[in-house]
N, C-alpha and C positions, 0 to 999 in steps of 0.2 A: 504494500500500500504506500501510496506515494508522501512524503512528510506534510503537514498541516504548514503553511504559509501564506501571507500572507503579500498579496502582486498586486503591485502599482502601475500604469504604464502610464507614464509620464514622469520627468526629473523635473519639472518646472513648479509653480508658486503653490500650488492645489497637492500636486505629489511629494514635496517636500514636508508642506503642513504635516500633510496624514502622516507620513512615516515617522515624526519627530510625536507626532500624540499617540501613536499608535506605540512606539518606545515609552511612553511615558509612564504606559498601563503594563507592558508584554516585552518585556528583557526576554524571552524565552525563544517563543516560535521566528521561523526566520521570515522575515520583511525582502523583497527582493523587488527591486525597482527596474524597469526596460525603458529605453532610450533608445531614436535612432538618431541622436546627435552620439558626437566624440567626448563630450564636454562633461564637468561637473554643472550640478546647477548653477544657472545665470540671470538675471534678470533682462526680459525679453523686452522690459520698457525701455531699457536703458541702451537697446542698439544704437537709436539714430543722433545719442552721444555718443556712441565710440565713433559710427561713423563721422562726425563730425570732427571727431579729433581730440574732443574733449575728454575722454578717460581711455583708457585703457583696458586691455582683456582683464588682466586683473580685478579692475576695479567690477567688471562685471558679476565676479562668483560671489554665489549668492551668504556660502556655507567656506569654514578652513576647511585645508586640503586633507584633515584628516577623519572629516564629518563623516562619511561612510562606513570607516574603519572601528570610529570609534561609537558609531549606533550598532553595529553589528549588520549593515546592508549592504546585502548582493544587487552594486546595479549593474547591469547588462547593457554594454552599452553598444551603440548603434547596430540594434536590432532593431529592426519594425514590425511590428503586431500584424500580423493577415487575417488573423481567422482565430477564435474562442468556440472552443466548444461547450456549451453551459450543461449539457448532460453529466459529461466526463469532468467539468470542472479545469479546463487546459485550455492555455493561451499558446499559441502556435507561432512561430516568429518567420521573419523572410528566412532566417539560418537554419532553417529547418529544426528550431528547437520546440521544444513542449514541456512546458512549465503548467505544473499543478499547484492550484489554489486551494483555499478554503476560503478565502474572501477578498473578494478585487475591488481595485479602483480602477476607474477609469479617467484619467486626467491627461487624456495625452492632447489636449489643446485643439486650435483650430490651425486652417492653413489657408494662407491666399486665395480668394477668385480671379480666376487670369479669363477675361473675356475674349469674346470670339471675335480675333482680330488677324487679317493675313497677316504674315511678319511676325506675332506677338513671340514667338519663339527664337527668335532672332538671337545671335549674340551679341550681347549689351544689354537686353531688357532682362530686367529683375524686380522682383518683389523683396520688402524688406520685412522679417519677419525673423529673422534668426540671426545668428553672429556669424555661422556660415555666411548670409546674404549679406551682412554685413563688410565683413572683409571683403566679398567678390568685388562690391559698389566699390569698395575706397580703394581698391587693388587699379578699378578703372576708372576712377574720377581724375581729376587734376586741373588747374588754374586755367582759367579762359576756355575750356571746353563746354560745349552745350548739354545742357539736362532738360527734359521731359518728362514730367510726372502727370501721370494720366490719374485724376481722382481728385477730390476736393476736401475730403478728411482728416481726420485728426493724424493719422500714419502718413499721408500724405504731405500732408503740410510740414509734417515732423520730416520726413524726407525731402523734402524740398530746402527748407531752411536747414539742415546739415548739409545739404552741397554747395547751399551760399556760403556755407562757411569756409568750405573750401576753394573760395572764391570760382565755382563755377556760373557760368547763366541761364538760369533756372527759368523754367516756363511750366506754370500748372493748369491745365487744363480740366473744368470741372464741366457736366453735363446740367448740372442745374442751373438755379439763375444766384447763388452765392453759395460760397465754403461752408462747409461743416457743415450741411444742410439739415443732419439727422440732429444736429446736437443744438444750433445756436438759431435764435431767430435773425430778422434779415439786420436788426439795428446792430446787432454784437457782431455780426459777418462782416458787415462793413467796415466795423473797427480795425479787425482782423485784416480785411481785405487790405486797408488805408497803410497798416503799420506794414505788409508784405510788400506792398509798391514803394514802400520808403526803405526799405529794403535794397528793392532794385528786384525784387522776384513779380516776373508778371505772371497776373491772373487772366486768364480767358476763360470766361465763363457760356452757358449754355451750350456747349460744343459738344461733337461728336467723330473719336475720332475711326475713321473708315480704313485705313494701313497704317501700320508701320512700315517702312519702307528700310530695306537693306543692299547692302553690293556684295557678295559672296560670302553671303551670309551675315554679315555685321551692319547692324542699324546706321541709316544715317539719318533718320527722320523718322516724324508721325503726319502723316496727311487727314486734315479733317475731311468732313463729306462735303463741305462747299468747296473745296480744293486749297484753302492754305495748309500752306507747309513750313513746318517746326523742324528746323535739322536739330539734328539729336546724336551726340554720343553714345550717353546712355539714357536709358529710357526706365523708369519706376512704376508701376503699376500698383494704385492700391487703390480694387475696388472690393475691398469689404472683404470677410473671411467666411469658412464654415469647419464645421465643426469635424475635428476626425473620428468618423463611427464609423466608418466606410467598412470593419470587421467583425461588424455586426449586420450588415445588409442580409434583409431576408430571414432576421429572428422577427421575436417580439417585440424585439425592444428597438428597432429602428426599420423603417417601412421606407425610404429613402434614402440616397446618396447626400452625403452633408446634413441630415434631418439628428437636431440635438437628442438629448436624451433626457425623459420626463423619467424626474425624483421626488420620494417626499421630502418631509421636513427633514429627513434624518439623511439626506441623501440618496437614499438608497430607493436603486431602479425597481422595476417589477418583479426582478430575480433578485429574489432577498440575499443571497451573496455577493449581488454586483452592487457595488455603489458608483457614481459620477461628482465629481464637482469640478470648478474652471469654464474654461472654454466650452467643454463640450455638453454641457447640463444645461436645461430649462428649471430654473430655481424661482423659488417666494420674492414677491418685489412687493418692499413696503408702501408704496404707492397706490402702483396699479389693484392693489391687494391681489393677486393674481401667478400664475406663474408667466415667465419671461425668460426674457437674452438679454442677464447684464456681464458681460464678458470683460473687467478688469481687474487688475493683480489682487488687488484688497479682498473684494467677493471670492476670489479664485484661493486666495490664501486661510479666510473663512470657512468657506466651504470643505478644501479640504481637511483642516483640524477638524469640525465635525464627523467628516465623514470616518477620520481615523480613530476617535473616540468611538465610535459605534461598530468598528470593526471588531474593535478590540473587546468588545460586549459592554461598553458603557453608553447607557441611553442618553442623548444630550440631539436636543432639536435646533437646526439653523433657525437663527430669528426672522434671518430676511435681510436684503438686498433694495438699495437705490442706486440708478444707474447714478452713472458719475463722469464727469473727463475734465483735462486739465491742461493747460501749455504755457510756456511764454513762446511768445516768439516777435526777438528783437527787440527785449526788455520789457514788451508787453504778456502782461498774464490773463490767462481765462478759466476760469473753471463755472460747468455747466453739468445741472445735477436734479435729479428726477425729470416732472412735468418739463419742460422747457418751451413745449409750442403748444398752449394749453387752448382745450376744447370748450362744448358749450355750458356756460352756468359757471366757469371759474372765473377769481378775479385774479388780479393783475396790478402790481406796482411797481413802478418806474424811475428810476433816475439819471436822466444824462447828464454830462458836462463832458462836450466836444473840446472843449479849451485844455481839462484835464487828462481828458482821452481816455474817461472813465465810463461806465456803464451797469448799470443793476439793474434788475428785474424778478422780484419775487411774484411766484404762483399761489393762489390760494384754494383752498376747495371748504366752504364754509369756518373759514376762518382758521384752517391750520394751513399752513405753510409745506407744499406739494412738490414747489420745485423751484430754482435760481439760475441766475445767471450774472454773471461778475466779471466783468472787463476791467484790467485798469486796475481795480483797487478791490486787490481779492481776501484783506483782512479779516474778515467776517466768515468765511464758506464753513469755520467749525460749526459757530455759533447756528449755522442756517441750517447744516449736515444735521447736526445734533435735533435740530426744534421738527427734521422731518420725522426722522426716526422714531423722536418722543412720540409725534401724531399729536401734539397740545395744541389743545383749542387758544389762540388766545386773542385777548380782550382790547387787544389796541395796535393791530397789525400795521400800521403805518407808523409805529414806533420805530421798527424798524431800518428805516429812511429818514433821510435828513429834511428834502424837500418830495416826495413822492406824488406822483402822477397815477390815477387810479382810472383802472378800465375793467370792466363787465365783459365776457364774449359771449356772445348773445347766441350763436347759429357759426359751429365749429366747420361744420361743411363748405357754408358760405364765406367763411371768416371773416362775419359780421362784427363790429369792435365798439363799445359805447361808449365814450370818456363819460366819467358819473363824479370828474370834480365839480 
């Protein structure tokens, strides 16, 4: 009979948690983590500083180099998961190995969407997602050469401004009509937009790009469909991620290529041995009250210590998740949290000052506070974080604001908008 263990696959923020709570209950049974990176853990935020130049590999690892030795984990590294058999209780690797559980995680993250573009495979174009992809970019960037980044995102942006830093000339091309479109409404875009053109990073927005265009194979360009063209070195793609379950297609637990994995409270999937958290989970959002995709380090580091507490046979429920995101870029900071483009029957409070190049926006949903946004002057985002989570009603929500601007949305469809100063 094969030993009782306990398999992780994933070395990132969610698999890290779990095995360090899952040691904290079970010095005994052995913890064995699969990777198909080389690497110890690293932090996955912190790429598009190295590629910028600003840290180092080093500075990347997450855990000393003696964290595995000294928990007692077997990680396996650059092995990739193909295939779990939940009968048998065995994880299958490309190396043809066969690892038996008694109780998994599932944390091995999401991966790039590379849309359907002739050229996209081109050498030069990359997604930035890893320290692999990391090094590749900075391996071929360099002074006065042209960059292309196709996406208007938070990865995006973040990839964009680390090759101005390398004094390349950055060109980002978003499909909507401004940046961040999932995260920030159009006032906080602009900000955003205004500080990147001060920059020297142009934005081209509503675009569509129809090739990338190479000569023996190496990119020199992205041609949109009205026919301008962006010569390009190298070329960045970040349109958004999904989730890796791909080695569970055709269970029950995933009916879809990239389709996440629904958990309870306790993480755990519908095969009570399998639990998920990170990237690849549909988890509690204190918000929505509901379940959702909030896929960032903190939820993902959350989630896993739960999940490893309960491996370990100690009951302990996630409390819940609000989505969240965060940047400077170019001295300017943003950070944008829950609700952000609020529907019908929420309210709304406001504060510009263009001279300071500041911005706030608090959401309300009968007088607790549901979501923010903070341009400029982001001293406050504990204060806001904390008052969602709590969910307290309170008594004098323009207290909040210094001079606040207050709006009703009447008809979220129409995005009808009532000023009710």
């Amino acid at each position: 009979m094969p030993p009782m263990a306990y398999v992780i696959i994933g070395n990132s923020a969610a698999g890290i948690a779990a095995a360090e709570r899952i040691r904290r209950y079970d010095r005994e049974k052995p913890v064995i983590i699969i990777t198909d990176e080389q690497y110890s853990a690293y932090s996955r935020c912190l790429t598009s500083y190295y590629l910028a130049g600003q840290l180092t590999e080093r500075d990347m690892y997450l855990r000393p180099a003696d964290f595995y030795d000294r928990l007692g984990i077997d990680l396996k590294r650059r092995q990739k998961v193909v295939a779990v058999d939940q009968e048998k209780k065995v994880v299958v690797t490309d190396k043809g190995q066969s690892i038996s559980y008694t109780k998994l995680l599932v944390a091995a993250g999401a991966s790039p969407k590379v849309p359907v573009i002739p050229g996209i495979n081109s050498r030069g174009v990359y997604q930035l997602r890893t320290l692999d992809d990391a090094k590749k970019i900075a391996m071929d960037a360099g002074e006065g050469k042209n960059a292309v980044i196709l996406g208007g995102g938070l990865v995006s942006l973040k990839a964009a401004a680390a090759l101005w830093q390398r004094k390349m000339q950055v060109t980002v091309l978003v499909s909507s009509n401004q940046v961040m479109s999932q995260t920030l409404d159009q006032t906080a875009a602009g900000f955003v937009e205004s500080k990147l053109k001060e920059m020297g990073i142009t934005v081209k927005k509503q675009t569509r790009a129809m090739l990338v265009e190479n000569r023996n194979n190496r990119v020199t360009g992205v041609r949109l469909a009205g026919g301008e063209f962006f010569p390009a070195d190298i070329v960045v793609v970040g349109k958004g991620v999904r989730p890796n379950t791909g080695f569970f297609l055709g269970t029950d637990l995933v009916n879809e290529a990239g389709a996440p994995l629904r958990v309870n409270r306790y993480q755990q999937t519908a095969d009570q041995d399998i639990y998920a958290a990170g990237d690849v989970a549909l988890t509690y959002d204190l918000v929505q009250e509901d379940y959702t995709y909030n896929a960032i380090w903190p939820n993902a580091v959350e989630q896993g210590a739960v999940a490893g507490e309960n491996m370990a046979g100690i009951s302990c429920e996630y409390a819940g998740s609000i989505s969240m995101n965060s940047a400077v870029f170019g001295g300017l900071s943003v950070i944008a949290a829950g609700i952000t483009r609020p529907g019908s029957g929420l309210q709304v409070l406001e504060e510009e000052n263009p001279r300071a190049g500041t911005y706030k926006k608090l959401v309300f949903a009968e007088n607790r506070l549901v979501g923010y946004i903070l341009v400029g002057d982001t001293a406050r985002a504990g204060l806001y974080t904390g008052l969602i989570k709590s969910r307290k009603k309170l008594t004098n929500p323009d207290s909040l604001l210094e001079k606040p601007r207050r709006f009703l949305h009447i008809n979220s469809h129409l995005g009808t908008v009532l000023n009710v100063n």
